[in-house]
C-alpha positions in Angstrom: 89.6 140.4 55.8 86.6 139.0 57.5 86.1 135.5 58.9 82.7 134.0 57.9 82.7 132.2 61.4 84.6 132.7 64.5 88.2 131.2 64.6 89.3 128.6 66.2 92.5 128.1 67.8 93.7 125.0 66.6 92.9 125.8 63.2 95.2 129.0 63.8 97.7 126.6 65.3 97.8 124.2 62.4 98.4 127.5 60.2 101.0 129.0 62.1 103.3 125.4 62.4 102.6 124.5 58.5 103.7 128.0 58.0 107.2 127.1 59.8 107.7 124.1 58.6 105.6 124.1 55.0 105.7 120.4 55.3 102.4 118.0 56.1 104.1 115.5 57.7 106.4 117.5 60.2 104.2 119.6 60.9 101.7 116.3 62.1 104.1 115.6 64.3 105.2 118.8 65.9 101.0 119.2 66.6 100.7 115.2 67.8 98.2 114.5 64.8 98.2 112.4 61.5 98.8 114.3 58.3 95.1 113.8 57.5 94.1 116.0 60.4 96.8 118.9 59.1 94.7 118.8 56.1 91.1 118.7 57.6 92.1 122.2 60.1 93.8 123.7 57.1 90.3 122.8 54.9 88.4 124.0 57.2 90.2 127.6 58.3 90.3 128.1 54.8 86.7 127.9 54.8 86.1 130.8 57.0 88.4 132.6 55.7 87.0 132.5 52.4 90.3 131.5 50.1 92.9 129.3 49.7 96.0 129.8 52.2 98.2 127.3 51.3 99.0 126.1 47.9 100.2 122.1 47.5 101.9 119.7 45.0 103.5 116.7 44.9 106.8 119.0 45.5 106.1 121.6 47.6 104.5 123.4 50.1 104.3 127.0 50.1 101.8 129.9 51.0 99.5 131.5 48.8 99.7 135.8 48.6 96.3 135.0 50.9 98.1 133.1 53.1 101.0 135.3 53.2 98.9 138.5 54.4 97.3 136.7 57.0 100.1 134.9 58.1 101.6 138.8 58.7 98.7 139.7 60.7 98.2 136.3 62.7 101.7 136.2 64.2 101.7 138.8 66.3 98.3 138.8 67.3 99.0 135.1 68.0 102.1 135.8 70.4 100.2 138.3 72.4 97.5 135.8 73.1 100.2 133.2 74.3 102.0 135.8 75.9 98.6 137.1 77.7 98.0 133.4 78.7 101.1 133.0 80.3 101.2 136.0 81.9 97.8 135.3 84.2 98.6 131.9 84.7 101.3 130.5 83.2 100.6 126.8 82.1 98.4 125.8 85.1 99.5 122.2 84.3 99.0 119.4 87.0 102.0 116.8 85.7 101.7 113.0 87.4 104.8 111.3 87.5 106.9 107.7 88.7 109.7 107.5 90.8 111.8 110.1 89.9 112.2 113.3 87.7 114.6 112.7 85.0 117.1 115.5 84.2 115.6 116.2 80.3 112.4 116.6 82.3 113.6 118.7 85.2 115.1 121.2 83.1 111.7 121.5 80.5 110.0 122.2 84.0 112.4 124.8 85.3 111.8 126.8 81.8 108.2 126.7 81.5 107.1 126.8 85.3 103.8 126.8 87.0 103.6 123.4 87.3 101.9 121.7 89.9 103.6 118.0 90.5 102.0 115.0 91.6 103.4 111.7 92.4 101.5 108.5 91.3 101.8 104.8 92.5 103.5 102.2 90.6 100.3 100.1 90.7 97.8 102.9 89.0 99.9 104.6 86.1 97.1 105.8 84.3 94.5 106.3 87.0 95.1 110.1 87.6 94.8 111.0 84.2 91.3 109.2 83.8 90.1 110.6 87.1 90.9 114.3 86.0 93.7 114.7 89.2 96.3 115.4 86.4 96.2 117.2 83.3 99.1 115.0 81.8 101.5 111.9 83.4 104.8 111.2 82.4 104.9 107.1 82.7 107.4 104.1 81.9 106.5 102.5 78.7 104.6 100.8 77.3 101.4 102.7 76.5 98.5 100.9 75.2 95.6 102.5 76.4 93.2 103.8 73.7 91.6 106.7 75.4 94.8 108.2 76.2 97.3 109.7 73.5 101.1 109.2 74.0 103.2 112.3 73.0 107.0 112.5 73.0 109.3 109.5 74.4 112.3 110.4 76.2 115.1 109.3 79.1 115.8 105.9 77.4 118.3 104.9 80.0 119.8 101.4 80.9 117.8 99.5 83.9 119.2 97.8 87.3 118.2 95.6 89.5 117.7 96.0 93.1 118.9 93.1 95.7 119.2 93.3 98.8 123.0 93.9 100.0 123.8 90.5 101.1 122.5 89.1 97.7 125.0 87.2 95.7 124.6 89.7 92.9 125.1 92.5 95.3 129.3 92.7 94.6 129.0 92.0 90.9 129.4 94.5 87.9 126.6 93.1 86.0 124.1 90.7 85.7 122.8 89.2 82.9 119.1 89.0 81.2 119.3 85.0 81.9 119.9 85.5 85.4 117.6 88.8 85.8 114.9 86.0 84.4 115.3 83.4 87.4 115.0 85.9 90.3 111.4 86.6 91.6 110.9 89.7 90.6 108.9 92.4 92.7 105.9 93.6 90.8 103.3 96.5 90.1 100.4 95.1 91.8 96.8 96.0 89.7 95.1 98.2 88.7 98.1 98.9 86.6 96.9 97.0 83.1 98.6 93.4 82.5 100.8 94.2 79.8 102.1 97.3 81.6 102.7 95.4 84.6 104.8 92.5 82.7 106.7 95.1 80.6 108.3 96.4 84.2 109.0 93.1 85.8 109.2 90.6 82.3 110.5 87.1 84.6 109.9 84.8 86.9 106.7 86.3 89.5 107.4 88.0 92.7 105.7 89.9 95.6 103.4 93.0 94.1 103.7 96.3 95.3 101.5 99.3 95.1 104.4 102.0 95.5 107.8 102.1 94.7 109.1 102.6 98.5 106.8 99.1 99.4 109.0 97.9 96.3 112.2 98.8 97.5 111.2 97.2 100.9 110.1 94.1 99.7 113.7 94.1 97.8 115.3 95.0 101.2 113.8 92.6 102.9 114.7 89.8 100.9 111.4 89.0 99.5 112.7 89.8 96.0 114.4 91.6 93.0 113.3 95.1 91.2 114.4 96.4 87.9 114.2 100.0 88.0 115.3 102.6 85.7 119.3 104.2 86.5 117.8 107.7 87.5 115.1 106.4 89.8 117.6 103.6 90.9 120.1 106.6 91.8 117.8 109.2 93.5 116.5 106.1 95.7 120.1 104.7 96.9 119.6 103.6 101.0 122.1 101.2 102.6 120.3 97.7 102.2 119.9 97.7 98.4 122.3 97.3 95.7 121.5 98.3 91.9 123.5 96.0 89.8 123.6 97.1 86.0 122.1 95.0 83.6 122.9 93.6 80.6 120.3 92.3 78.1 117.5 93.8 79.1 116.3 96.6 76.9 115.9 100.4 77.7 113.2 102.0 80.0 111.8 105.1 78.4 109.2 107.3 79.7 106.4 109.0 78.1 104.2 111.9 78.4 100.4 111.1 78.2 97.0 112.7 78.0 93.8 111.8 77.6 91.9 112.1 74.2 91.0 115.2 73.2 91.8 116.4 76.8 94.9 118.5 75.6 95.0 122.0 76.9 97.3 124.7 75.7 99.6 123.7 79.2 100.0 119.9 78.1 100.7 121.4 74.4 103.5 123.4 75.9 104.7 120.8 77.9 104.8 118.6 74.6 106.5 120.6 72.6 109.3 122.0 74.9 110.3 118.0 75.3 109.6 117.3 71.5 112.6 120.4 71.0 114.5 119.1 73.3 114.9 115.6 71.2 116.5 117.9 68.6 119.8 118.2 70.7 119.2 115.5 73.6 120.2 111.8 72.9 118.2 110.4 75.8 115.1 112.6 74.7 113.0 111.1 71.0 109.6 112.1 69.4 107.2 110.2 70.2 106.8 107.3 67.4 102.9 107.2 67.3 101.4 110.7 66.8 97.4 110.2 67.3 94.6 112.3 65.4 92.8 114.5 67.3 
């Protein structure tokens, strides 16, 4: 079996997933694309291959003998190419992140390795990314950034709010959304976008802050409140701030992102150990807008 042009490896990829899964849609997802795109690499594999690999209906999805034969020889020639890969450099990834590694994360990064991590300031979510200094970012929602592609959601965990410790809210068990809403909140200063920066502080405005430490400062000092995530709220416990729970306030979730078309095979790792993980996680969920590539 000859190729009429060389192959290329996302066409390959496509195959090997609609393989697993012989399902459009799921397999869409697993790769971060639309259905339509499934369809366009399959189309156009098949075309240098020379024959149909996949045979469709309205029913069911299932390999052609074609398809079957080179699905036999692709697999394991596939493997060793990963395996080679990983072997000379594992995933070379450069991760961004806020605040503080959540566990789901943590243990994806223990099993895959090799990954460089680097902090980013609560004012520039999205700078690194678009300055090539990272090759992915995990970020609080929302993302609404059209030149970058938001993969799998995960750690959807309750938020608190910092006061400082002689606060009035500092011996209660919970405060409410109403009350969360009259305190001058502490605020990602630009050039975090608008809506971003309203999403993490949605009440009445406060001081901005560039970092999260200049946050919690500003909170310690008196100058204001900070809603914060629980894990990043528990790794940064110090003496002169209290994190109340809250009640009425929706979820923080964080994100992994990547710029358009940017995707190497160490961000497509990265995705798909966390997209796994949401099989058996209840804090980690597929991302709920896979883009086109």
């Amino acid at each position: 079996m000859a190729y009429r042009s060389p192959p290329d490896l996302r066409e390959l990829e496509c195959f090997l997933t609609l393989a697993e899964e012989l399902h459009f849609g799921r397999t869409g997802e697993r790769m971060y694309v639309s259905q339509a795109r499934v369809s366009q690499l399959l189309r156009a594999l098949e075309r240098r291959i020379g024959g149909r690999l996949v045979s469709r209906t309205s029913r069911r999805v299932a390999l052609t003998p074609l398809g079957e034969r080179f699905l036999a020889r692709l697999r394991p020639a596939y493997e060793e190419l990963v395996a080679a890969v990983e072997e000379a450099g594992g995933t070379g990834l450069r991760l961004g992140f806020q605040g503080a590694v959540s566990t789901e994360l943590a243990g994806v990064l223990r099993e895959l390795g090799d990954i460089d991590l680097v902090e980013l300031p609560l004012s520039d979510p999205f700078g690194a990314l678009r300055a090539g200094s990272v090759d992915a970012a995990v970020v609080l929602l929302p993302v609404r950034e059209p030149d970058l592609v938001l993969g799998p959601v995960f750690s959807r965990r309750p938020q608190r709010l910092g006061v400082p410790a002689g606060h009035p809210f500092a011996t209660r068990t919970s405060v409410s959304a109403p009350e969360v809403a009259a305190q001058p909140l502490v605020r990602p200063a630009p050039p975090a976008p608008a809506y971003w920066r309203a999403a993490q502080a949605p009440a009445a405005s406060g001081p901005e802050a560039g970092t999260l430490q200049e946050g919690l400062t500003l909170v310690a000092t008196g100058r204001g409140a900070m809603l914060l995530c629980e894990p990043t709220a528990t790794a940064h416990r110090r003496d002169d701030v209290v994190f109340v729970p809250v009640e009425g306030v929706a979820e923080s979730a964080l994100g992994l992102v990547w710029t358009r078309g940017g995707e190497g095979a160490g961000v497509r790792a990265l995705a798909r150990a966390l997209a796994e993980r949401a099989q058996g996680h209840p804090n980690v969920a597929r991302g709920t807008c896979p883009v086109e590539r």
